[in-house]
SERO-4910 file (N, C-alpha, C, O; in steps of 0.05 Angstrom, whole numbers):
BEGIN
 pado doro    nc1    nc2    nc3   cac1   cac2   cac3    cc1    cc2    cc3    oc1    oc2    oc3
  Unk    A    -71   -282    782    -44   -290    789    -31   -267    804    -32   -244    793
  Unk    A    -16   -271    831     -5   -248    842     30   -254    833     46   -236    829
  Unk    A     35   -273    831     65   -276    828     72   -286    805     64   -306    793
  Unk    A     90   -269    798     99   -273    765    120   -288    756    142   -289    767
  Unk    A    114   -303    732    124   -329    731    156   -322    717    163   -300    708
  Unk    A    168   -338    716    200   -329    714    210   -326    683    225   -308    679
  Unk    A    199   -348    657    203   -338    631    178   -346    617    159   -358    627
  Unk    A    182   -335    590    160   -333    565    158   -361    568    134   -368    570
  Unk    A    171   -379    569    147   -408    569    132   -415    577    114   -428    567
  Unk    A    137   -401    616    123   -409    642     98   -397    630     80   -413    628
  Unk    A     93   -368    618     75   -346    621     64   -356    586     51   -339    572
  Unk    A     69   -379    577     55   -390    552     40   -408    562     15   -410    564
  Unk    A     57   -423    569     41   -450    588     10   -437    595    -10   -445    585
  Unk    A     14   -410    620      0   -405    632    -22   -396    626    -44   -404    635
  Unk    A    -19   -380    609    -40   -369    581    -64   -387    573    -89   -386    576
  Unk    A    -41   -408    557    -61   -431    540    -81   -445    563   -104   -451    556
  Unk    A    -76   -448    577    -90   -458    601   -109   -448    610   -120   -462    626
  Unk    A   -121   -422    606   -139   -405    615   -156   -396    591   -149   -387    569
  Unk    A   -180   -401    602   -207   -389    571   -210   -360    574   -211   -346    594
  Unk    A   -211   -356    553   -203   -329    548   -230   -316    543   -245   -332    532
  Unk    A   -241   -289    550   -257   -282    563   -270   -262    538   -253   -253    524
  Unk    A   -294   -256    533   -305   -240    514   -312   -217    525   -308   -217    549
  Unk    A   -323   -193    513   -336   -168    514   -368   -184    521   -380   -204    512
  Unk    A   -371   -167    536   -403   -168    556   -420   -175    519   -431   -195    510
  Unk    A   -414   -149    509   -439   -139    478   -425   -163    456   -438   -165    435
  Unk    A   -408   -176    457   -401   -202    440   -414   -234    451   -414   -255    438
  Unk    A   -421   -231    471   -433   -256    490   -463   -245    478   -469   -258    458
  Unk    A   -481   -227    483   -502   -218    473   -511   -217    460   -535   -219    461
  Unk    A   -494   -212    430   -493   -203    408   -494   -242    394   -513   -250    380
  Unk    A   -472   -261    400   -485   -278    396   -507   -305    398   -517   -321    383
  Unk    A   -508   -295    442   -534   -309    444   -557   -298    424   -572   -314    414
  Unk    A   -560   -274    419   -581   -268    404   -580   -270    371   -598   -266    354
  Unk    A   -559   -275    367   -557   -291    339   -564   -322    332   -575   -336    315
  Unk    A   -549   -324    361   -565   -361    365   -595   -365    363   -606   -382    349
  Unk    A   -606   -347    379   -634   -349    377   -657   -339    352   -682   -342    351
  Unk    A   -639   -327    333   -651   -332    304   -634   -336    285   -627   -321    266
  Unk    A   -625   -361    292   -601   -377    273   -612   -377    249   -598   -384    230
  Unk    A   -642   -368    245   -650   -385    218   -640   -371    189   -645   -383    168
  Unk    A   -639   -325    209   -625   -309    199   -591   -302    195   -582   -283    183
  Unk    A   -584   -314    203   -557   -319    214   -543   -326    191   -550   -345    178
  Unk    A   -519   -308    182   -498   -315    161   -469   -310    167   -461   -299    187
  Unk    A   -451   -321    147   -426   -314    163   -416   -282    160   -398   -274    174
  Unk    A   -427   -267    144   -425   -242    145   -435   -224    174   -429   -202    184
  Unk    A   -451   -246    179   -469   -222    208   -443   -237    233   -429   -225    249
  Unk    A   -445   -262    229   -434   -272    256   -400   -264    250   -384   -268    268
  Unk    A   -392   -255    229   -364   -245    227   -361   -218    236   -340   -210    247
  Unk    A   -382   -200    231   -381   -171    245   -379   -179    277   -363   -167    292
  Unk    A   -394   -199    286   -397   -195    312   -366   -198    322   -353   -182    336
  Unk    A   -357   -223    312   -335   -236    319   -317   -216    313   -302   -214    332
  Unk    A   -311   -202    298   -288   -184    289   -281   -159    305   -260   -146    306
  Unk    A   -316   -154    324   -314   -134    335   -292   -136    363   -279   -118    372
  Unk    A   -292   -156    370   -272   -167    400   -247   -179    387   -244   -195    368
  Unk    A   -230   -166    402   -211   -185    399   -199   -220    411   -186   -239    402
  Unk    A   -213   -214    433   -204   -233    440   -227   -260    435   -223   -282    445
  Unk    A   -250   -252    419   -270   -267    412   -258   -281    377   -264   -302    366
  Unk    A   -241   -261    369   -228   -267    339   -195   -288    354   -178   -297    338
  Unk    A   -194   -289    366   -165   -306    376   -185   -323    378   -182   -338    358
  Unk    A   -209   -333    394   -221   -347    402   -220   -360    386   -204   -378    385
  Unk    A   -233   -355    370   -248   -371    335   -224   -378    324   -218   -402    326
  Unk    A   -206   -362    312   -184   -371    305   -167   -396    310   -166   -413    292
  Unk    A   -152   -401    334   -152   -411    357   -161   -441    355   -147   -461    361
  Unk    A   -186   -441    346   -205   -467    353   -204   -471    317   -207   -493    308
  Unk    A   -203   -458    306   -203   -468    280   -178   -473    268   -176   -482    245
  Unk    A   -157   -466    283   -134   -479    271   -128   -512    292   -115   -533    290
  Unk    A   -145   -501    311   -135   -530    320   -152   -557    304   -139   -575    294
  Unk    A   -176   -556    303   -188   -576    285   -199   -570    250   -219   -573    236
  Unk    A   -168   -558    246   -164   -559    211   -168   -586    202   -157   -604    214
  Unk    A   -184   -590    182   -179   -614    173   -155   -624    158   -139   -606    151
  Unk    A   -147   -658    149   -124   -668    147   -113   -646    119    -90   -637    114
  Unk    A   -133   -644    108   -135   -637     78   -136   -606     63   -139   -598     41
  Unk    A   -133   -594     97   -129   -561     92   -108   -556     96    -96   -557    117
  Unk    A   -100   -548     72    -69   -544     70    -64   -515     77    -43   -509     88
  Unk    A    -83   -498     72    -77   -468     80    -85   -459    106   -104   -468    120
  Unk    A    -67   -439    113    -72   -438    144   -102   -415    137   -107   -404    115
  Unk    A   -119   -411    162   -145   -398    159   -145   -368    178   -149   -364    202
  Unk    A   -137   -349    155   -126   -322    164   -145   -306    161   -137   -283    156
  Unk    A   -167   -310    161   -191   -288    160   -216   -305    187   -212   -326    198
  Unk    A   -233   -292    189   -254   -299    218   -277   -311    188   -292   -331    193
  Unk    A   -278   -302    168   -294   -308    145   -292   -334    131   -311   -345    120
  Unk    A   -264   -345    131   -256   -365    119   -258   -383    140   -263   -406    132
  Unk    A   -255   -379    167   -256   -394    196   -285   -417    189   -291   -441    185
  Unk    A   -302   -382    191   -340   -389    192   -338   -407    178   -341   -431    184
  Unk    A   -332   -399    158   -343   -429    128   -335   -459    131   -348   -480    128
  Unk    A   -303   -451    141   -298   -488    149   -314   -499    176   -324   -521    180
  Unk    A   -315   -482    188   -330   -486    214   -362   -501    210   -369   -524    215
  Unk    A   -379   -475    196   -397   -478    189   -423   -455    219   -418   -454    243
  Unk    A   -439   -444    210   -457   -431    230   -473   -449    245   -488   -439    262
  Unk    A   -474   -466    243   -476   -486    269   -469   -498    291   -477   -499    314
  Unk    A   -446   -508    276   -425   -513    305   -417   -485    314   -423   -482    338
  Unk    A   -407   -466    305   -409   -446    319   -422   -433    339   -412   -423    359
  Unk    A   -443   -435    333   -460   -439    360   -467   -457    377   -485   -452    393
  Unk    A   -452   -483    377   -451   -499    396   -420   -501    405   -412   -505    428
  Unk    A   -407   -498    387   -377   -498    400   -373   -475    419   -358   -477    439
  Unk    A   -392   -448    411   -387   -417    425   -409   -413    440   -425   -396    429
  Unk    A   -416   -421    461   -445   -423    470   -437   -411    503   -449   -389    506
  Unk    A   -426   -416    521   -416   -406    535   -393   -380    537   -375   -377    520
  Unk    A   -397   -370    550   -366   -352    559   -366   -343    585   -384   -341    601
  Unk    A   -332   -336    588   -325   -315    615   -340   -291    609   -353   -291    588
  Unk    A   -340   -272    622   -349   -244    603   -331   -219    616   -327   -217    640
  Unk    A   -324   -207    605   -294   -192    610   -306   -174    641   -293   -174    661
  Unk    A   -333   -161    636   -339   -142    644   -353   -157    675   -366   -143    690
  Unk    A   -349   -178    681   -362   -205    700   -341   -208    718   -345   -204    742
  Unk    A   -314   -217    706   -290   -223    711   -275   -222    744   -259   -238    754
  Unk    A   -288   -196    755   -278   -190    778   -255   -180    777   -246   -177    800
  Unk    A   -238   -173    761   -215   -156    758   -216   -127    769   -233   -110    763
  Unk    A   -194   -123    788   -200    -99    800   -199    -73    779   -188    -70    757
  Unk    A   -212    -59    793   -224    -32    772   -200    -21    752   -206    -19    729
  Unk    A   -175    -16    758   -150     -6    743   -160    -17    723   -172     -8    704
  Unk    A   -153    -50    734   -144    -68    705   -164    -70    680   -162    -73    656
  Unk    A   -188    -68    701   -210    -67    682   -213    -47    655   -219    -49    631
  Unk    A   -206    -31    669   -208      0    653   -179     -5    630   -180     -5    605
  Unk    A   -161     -7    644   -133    -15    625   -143    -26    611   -141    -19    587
  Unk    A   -160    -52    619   -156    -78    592   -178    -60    572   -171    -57    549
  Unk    A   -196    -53    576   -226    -38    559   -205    -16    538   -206    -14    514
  Unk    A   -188      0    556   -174     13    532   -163      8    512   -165     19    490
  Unk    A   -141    -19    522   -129    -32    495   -144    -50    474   -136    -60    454
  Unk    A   -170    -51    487   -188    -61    467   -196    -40    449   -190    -36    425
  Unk    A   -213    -27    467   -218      7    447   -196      1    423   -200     -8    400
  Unk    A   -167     12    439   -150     18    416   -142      0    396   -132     10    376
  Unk    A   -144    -22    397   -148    -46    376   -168    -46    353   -165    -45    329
  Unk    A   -190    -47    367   -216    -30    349   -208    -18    336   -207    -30    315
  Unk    A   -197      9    334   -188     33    325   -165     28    305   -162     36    281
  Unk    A   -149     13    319   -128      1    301   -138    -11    276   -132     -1    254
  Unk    A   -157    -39    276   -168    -51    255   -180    -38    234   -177    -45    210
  Unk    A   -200     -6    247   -211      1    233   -196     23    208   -203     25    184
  Unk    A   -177     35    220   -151     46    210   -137     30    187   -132     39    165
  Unk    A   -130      2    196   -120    -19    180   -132    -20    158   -121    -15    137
  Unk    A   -156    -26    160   -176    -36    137   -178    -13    123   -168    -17    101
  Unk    A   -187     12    126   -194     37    122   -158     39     93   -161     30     70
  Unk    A   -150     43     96   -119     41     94   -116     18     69   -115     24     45
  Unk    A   -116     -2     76   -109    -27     54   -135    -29     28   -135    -39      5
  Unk    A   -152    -17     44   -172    -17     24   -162      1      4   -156     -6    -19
  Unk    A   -160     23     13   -147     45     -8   -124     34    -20   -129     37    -44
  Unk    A    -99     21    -17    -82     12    -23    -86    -10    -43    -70    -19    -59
  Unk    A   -109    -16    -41   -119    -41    -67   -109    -72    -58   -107    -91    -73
  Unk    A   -104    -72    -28    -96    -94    -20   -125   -114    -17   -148   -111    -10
  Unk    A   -102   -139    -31   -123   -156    -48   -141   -179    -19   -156   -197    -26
  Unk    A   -133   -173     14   -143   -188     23   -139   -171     55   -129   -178     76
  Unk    A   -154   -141     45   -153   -129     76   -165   -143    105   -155   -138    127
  Unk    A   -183   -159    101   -184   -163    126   -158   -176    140   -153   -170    164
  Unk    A   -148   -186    130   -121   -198    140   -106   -185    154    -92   -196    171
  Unk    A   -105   -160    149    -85   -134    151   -107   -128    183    -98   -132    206
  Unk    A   -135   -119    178   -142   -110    199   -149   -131    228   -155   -128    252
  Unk    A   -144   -153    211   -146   -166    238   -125   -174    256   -126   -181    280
  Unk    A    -94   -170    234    -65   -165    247    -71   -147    269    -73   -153    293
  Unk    A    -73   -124    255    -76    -98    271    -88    -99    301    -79    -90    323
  Unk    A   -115   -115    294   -137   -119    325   -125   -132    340   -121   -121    362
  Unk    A   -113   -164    336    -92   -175    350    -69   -161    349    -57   -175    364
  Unk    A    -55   -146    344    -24   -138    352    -17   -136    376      4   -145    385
  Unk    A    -38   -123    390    -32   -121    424    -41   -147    451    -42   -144    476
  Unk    A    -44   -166    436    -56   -196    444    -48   -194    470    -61   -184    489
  Unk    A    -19   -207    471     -5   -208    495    -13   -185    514    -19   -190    537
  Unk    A    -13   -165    506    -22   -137    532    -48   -143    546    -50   -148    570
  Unk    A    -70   -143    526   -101   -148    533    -88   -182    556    -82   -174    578
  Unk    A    -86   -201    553    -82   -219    561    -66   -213    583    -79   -222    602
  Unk    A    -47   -204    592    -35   -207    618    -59   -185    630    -63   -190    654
  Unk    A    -71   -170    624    -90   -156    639   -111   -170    651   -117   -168    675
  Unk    A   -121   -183    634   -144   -206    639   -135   -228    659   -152   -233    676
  Unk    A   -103   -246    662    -98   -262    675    -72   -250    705    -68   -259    727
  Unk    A    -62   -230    692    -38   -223    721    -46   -195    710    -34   -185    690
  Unk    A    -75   -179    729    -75   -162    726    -52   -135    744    -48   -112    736
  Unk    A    -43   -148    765    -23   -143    780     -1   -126    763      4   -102    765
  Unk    A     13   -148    741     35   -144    733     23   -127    712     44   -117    702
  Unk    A      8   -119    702     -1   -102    682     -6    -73    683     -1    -53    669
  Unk    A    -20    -80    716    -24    -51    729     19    -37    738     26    -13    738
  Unk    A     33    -57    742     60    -51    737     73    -29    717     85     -7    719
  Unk    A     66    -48    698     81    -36    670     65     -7    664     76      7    646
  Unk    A     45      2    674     30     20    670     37     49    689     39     72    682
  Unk    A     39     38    711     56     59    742     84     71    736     93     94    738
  Unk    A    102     39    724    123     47    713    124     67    695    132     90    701
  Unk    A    114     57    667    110     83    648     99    122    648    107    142    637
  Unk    A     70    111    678     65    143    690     89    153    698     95    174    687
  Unk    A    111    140    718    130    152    733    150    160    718    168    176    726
  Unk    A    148    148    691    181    153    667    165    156    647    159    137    633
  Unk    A    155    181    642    137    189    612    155    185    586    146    188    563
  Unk    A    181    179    591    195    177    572    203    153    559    211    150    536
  Unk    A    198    130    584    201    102    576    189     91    553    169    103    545
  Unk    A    195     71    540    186     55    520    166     39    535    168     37    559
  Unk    A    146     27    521    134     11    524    142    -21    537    131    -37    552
  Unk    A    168    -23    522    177    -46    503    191    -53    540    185    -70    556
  Unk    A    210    -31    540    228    -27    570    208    -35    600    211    -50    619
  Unk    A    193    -20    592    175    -23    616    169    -46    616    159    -49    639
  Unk    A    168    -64    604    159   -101    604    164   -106    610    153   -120    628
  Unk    A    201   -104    603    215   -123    608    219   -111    639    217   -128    657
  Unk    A    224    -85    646    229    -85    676    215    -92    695    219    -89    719
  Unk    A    191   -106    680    175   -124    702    167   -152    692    159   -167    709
  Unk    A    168   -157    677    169   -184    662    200   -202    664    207   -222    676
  Unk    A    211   -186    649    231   -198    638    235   -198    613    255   -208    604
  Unk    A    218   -187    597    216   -200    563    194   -176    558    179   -169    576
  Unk    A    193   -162    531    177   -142    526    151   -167    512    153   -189    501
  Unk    A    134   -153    519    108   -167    504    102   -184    477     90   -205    471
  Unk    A    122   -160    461    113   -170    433    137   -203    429    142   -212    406
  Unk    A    146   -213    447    166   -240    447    142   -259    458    141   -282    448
  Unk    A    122   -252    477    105   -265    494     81   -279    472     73   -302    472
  Unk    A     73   -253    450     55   -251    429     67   -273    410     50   -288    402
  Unk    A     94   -279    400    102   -291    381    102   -315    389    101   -330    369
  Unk    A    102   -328    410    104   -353    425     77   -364    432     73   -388    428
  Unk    A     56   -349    443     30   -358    445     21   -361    409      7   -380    404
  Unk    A     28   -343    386     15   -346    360     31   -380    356     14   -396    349
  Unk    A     52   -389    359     69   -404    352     52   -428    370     49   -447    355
  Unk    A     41   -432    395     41   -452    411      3   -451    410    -11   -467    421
  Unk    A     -2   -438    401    -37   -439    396    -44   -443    365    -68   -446    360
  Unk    A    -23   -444    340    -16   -453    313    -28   -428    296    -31   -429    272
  Unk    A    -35   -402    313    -50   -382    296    -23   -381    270      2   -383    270
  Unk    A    -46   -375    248    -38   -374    217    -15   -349    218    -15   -327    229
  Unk    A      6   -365    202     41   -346    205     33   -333    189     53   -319    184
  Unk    A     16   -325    174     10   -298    157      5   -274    173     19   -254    168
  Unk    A    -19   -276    197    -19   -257    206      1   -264    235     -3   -244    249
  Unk    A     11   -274    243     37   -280    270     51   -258    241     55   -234    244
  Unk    A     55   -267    224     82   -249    210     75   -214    198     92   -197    189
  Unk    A     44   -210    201     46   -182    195     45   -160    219     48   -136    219
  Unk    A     40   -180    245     51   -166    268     73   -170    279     79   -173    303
  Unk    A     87   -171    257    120   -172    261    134   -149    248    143   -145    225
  Unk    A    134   -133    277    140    -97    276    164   -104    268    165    -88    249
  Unk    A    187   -116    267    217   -119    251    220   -123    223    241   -130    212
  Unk    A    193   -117    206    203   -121    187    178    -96    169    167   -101    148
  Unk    A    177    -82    178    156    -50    165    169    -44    137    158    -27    122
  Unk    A    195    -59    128    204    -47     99    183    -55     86    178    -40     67
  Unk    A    153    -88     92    139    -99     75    105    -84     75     93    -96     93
  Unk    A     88    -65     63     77    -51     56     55    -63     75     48    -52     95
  Unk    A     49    -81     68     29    -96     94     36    -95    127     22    -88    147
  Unk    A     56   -102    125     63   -100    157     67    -76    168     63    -73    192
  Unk    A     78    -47    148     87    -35    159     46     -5    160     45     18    170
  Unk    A     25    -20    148     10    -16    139    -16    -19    176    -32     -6    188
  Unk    A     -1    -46    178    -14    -57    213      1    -40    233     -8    -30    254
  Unk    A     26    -38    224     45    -26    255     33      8    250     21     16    269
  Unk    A     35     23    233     23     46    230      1     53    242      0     73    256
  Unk    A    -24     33    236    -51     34    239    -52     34    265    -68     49    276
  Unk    A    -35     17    283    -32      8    317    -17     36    333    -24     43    355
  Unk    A      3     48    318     20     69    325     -7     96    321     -4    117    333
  Unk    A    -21     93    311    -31    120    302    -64    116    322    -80    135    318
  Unk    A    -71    100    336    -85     95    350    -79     96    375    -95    104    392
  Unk    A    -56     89    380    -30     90    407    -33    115    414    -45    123    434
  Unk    A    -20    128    398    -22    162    394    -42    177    406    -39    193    425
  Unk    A    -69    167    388    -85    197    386    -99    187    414   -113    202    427
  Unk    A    -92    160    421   -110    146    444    -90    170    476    -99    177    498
  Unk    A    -73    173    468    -52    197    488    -62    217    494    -61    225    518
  Unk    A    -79    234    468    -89    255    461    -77    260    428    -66    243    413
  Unk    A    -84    295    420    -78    303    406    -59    320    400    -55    333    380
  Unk    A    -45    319    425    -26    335    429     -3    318    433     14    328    448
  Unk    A      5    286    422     19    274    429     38    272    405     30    265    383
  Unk    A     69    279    410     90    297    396     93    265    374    107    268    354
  Unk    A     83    242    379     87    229    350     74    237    328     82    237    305
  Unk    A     54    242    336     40    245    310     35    248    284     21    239    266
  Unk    A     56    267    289     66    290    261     76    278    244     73    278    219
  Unk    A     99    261    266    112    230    246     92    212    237     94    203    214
  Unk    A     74    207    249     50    184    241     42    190    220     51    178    201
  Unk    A     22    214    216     15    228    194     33    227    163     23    221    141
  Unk    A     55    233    166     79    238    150     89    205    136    105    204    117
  Unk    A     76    181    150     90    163    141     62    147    132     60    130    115
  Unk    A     44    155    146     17    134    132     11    154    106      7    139     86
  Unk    A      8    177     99     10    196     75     37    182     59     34    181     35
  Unk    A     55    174     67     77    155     36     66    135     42     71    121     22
  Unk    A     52    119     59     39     87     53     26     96     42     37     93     21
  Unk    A      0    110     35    -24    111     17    -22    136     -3    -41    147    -14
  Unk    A      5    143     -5     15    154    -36     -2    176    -43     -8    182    -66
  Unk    A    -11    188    -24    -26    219    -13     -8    240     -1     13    237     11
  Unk    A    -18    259     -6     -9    291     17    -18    288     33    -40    276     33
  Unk    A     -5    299     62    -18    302     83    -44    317     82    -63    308     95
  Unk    A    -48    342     66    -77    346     71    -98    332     60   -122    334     68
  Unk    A    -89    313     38   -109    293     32   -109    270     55   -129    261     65
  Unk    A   -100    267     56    -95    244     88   -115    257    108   -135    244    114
  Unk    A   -111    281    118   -120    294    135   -151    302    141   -162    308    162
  Unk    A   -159    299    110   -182    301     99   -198    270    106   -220    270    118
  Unk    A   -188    251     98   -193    227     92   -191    216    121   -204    195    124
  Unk    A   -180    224    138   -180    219    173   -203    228    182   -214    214    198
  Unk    A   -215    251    174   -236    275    183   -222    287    205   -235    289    226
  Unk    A   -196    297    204   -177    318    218   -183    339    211   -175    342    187
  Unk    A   -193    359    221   -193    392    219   -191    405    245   -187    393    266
  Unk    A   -194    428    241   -182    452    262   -182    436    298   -168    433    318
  Unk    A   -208    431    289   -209    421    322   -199    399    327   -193    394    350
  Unk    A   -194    378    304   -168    352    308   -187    336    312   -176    315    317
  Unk    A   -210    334    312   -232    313    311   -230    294    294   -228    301    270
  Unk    A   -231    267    300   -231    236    284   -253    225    283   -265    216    301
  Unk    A   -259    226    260   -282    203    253   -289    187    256   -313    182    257
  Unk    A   -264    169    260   -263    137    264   -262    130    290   -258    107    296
  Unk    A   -266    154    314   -255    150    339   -290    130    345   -294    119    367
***
C-alpha cells in the first residue's frame, strides 16, 4: 500500500483482508512436522506456533472463528486452540503460507518488521520467565499477550511498509518522541487503538485483547506483559538506554525480589549481558 487510508476502520477493513504472512523457519518447521505427523503432538506443534507471532494470531484467529456452538469459553492459549482444532486439520487448514522473508518488502521494512519480531520473542520469553515465578496459574496467557502486544506494528510493516518506514524516520529525527506520537503524526491514531479494533473485529479472546491493555498496569498480569514488552523495548536500544533503571526497579516489586536478585535471575553482570537475548 503506498497511500494511507484515512481512519482505524479503513486500516481494519484493510488488514482483515490480507493473509498474514509467517517466518521463513515456521513454514519449515511445520511442513516438516507434516511430514512425520505420526510424531507430531500438540506440545511440538505449539512450540513451533508460539515461536511467530504472527503464526499464533494465525491459529488463534481461525480458531475463534470456527468455535463451536457449545464453546462457551473464549480459546486464550495456542494449546487449548490445538486440541479443539485437533493435529490434523491443522495441517490441512495450515498447509500453505506467504513467507515473511519471500514477501518482497523493501529492505528497511524488512529488517524493521524482523526486529519487532525478535523483540516480541524476547518479550514472551520475559513474560513467561516472570509469571512463572509469580505462581501465575496460566502463564502462557501472559506470554502470549506479551508476543502479540505489538500486532498492529509487525502488521502495518508487512502491509504499508511505507507508512512504517515513517513512524521510524520520524522517531530517528525526534529521539525524544513517543512512540505513541509518532503514529499518530502519520497515521492519525497511535497503534495500540489499531490493535484493539483488529482483536475486536477478528473475535481474538478479551482475555488476552485485555492484558494488552497498557491502561490498566494497576492489574499484576497486565502490568506483568507491559513490563516484559518495555524491558525488551529497552535493552533492544542498547544497554545504555536511560529507562532501564526504571524497568529493573519495577519488575523487582512485580516479582517481590531485590534488584540484585533480579539481576541475577536476568544473567545481568558487569558486562550487562542477557541470557534471554
Amino acid at each position: 500500500m503506498t497511500t494511507s487510508l484515512p481512519d482505524i476502520a479503513s486500516w481494519t477493513r484493510f488488514l482483515s483482508e490480507k493473509e498474514i504472512p509467517v517466518l521463513r523457519q515456521t513454514a519449515r518447521a511445520i511442513a516438516d512436522a507434516r511430514e512425520h505427523a505420526d510424531q507430531a503432538d500438540v506440545r511440538k506443534i505449539s512450540a513451533i506456533v508460539l515461536h511467530d507471532p504472527l503464526m499464533t494470531v494465525r491459529l488463534l484467529r481461525f480458531a475463534a472463528r470456527h468455535r463451536g456452538k457449545r464453546q462457551v469459553q473464549d480459546l486464550s492459549t495456542v494449546e487449548h486452540a490445538l486440541i479443539m482444532l485437533g493435529i490434523e486439520p491443522f495441517f490441512h487448514h495450515f498447509a500453505q503460507f506467504d513467507v515473511i522473508e519471500e514477501d518482497h518488502l523493501p529492505p528497511q521494512a524488512l529488517l524493521g518488521l524482523l526486529h519487532v519480531i525478535r523483540r516480541a520473542q524476547r518479550a514472551a520469553r520475559y513474560a513467561l520467565d516472570w509469571a512463572t515465578w509469580r505462581y501465575d496459574l496460566n502463564s502462557e496467557e501472559v506470554a502470549i499477550a506479551a508476543l502479540l502486544h505489538d500486532l498492529a506494528e509487525m502488521l502495518v510493516f508487512c502491509f504499508a511498509p511505507q507508512e512504517a518506514l515513517k513512524i521510524y524516520a520520524l522517531q530517528k529525527a525526534h529521539p525524544g518522541m513517543r512512540s505513541a506520537d509518532a503514529q499518530k503524526t502519520v497515521l492519525g491514531f497511535p497503534l495500540n487503538h489499531l490493535q484493539t479494533a483488529l482483536c475486536k473485529e477478528w473475535q481474538l479472546p478479551e482475555l488476552l485483547a485485555g492484558l494488552m491493555d497498557d491502561a490498566h498496569t494497576e492489574q499484576p498480569r497486565i502490568r506483568n506483559v507491559k513490563l516484559a514488552v518495555d524491558y525488551a523495548r529497552h535493552t533492544a536500544n542498547g544497554w545504555n538506554d536511560p529507562a532501564l533503571p526504571d524497568d529493573l526497579r519495577a519488575i523487582a516489586a512485580l516479582m517481590n525480589i531485590d534488584e540484585e536478585t533480579l539481576k541475577i535471575r536476568l544473567g545481568l553482570g558487569p558486562g550487562r549481558s542477557d541470557s534471554h537475548a
